[in-house]
C-alpha positions, 0 to 999 in steps of 0.5 A: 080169621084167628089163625091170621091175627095169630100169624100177625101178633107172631110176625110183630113180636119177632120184628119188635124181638129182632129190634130190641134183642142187642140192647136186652143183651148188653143191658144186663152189665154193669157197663152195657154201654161199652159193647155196641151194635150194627145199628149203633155204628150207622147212627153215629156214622161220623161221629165216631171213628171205627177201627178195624182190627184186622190186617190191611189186606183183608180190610181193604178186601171189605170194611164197615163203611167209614172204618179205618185201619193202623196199617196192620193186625191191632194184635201185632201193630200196637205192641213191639217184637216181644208181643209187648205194648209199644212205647207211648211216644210210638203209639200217640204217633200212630193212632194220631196218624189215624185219626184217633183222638182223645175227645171222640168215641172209638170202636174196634172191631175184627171177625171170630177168628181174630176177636183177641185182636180187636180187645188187644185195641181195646185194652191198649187204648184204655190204657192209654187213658181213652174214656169212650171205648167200645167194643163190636159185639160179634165184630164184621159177622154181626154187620154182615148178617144183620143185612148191612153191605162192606166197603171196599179200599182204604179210607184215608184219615185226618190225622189227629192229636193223640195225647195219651193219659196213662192210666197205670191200674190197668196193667199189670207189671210181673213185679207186682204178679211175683209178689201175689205168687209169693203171697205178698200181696193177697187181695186179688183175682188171678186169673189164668186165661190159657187152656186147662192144658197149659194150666197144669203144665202139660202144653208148654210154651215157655221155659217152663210150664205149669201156671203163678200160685195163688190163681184164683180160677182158670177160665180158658179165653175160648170158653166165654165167648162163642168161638164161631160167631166171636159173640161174648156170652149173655149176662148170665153166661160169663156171671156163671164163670166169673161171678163167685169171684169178689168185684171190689178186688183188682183182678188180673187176667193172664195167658201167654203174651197178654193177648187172650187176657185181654178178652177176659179185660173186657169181660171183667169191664162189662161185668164192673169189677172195680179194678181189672188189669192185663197182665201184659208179660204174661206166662212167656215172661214168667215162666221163662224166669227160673227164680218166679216161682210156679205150681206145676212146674214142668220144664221144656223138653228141648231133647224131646223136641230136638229129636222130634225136629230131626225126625221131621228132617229125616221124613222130608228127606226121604219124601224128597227121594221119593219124589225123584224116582 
């Protein structure tokens, strides 16, 4: 008979667990309300609009139920050619056509894979001045392991007013980056989001490698959320990256296009430090410029890659050969 009540208090605790466990999760931030849950979407199913950030193929293969798409990838959709966030006037048009206004909530979501994509929306849109940004912990995986069933197709919109109130803190200019490299402004945290590699100039991918002087810290993108299931880290996870650094200073994350950074944005949003920014030019702007100055300065080998290509050339060439005997 004890066994039995043993078995039923254990089965009750792991329901009440599985229950409460999201929102013990994102009630250790500063600004928990900014991640939200499966069970969170379904209450508020047409309250809210959703968009998923992936592209349109992969969306209209299987959707949260409700969700809306921009016609393509956020990542690649809501900037221009140069991986730079699109003008206002083109982005007001765009997420008014889908739907996206000022005085209803919005959540992005993506899958694991695609996780940057969906906090490129994030910080685009609270850039643009939209006050109820959130942010599908563990994007489509999530839904799906929680039990709940996609939809296919593609849903059809009302289109919207969208009238974008610039909030101009949160981007950071490479003029205002420069000057922190030079020491001209000193009160902020630099942070580098791209790999340790790229940190100290052995992977280029710009004109130069190496990273801006004064960064306070380097934190790869990959090592504050778990890669496979695209779940930010606990609490205590990222306080254990970022916590020695000062909340009250504005904080500048950057990588190579602003688009990695763009996770550390909203990590730095959760964790309620008073000013965070992307730096949207990034290192491909940056180092591509030989008057900013740069710590580990190595420049692109074009030679080395020149005869690196020839070499490939040559290789299909005699495969080419090969194959016709």
């Amino acid at each position: 008979m004890g066994n039995i009540k043993r078995l039923k208090f254990i089965t009750i605790l792991f329901i009440t667990l599985l229950f409460i466990a999201p929102q013990a999760f994102s009630a250790g931030f500063a600004n928990p309300g900014l991640l939200v849950t499966p069970a969170d979407i379904e209450k508020n199913a047409g309250k809210w609009t959703i968009i998923d950030c992936r592209d349109a193929k992969t969306y209209a293969a299987g959707h949260i139920p409700g969700a809306v798409n921009l016609g393509d990838a956020c990542a690649k959709i809501l900037r221009d050619t140069t991986l730079r966030v699109k003008k206002t006037g083109d982005l007001e048009k765009l997420l008014g056509e889908t739907g996206v206004s000022m005085d209803r909530p919005v959540v992005v979501y993506a899958d694991a894979k695609l996780i940057t994509g969906a906090t490129v929306a994030f910080w685009i849109l609270e850039y643009l001045g939209h006050n109820d940004v959130g942010f599908l912990n563990g994007g489509i995986e999530e839904w799906q392991s929680s039990g709940r069933a996609l939809e296919s197709g593609k849903n059809k919109p009302v289109p919207a007013t969208f009238k974008a109130n610039i909030v101009k803190n949160r981007i950071a200019t490479t003029d205002e980056v420069v000057k922190i490299a030079k020491g001209e402004i000193t009160n902020v945290n630099l942070i580098d989001s791209r790999s340790e590699k790229e940190h100290k100039g052995e992977d280029i991918r710009s004109l130069r490698g190496g990273h801006i002087p004064n960064t306070t810290i380097n934190a790869a993108h990959t090592d504050t959320y778990h890669v496979e299931t695209g779940t930010l880290f606990s609490p205590e996870g990222l306080e254990s990256i970022f916590g020695k650094l000062d909340r009250n200073k504005r904080t500048i994350p950057y990588c190579q296009t602003g688009t990695r950074s763009t996770l550390i944005y909203l990590e730095l949003r959760l964790m309620g430090f008073k000013e965070p920014a992307n730096y949207d030019d990034s290192w491909i702007i940056y180092g591509s410029n030989p008057d900013h100055p740069v710590t580990n300065e190595n420049w692109y080998d074009f030679v080395k890659v020149n005869d690196a290509l020839k070499a490939i050339d040559g290789l299909k060439k005699e495969i080419e050969e090969l194959k016709k005997k």
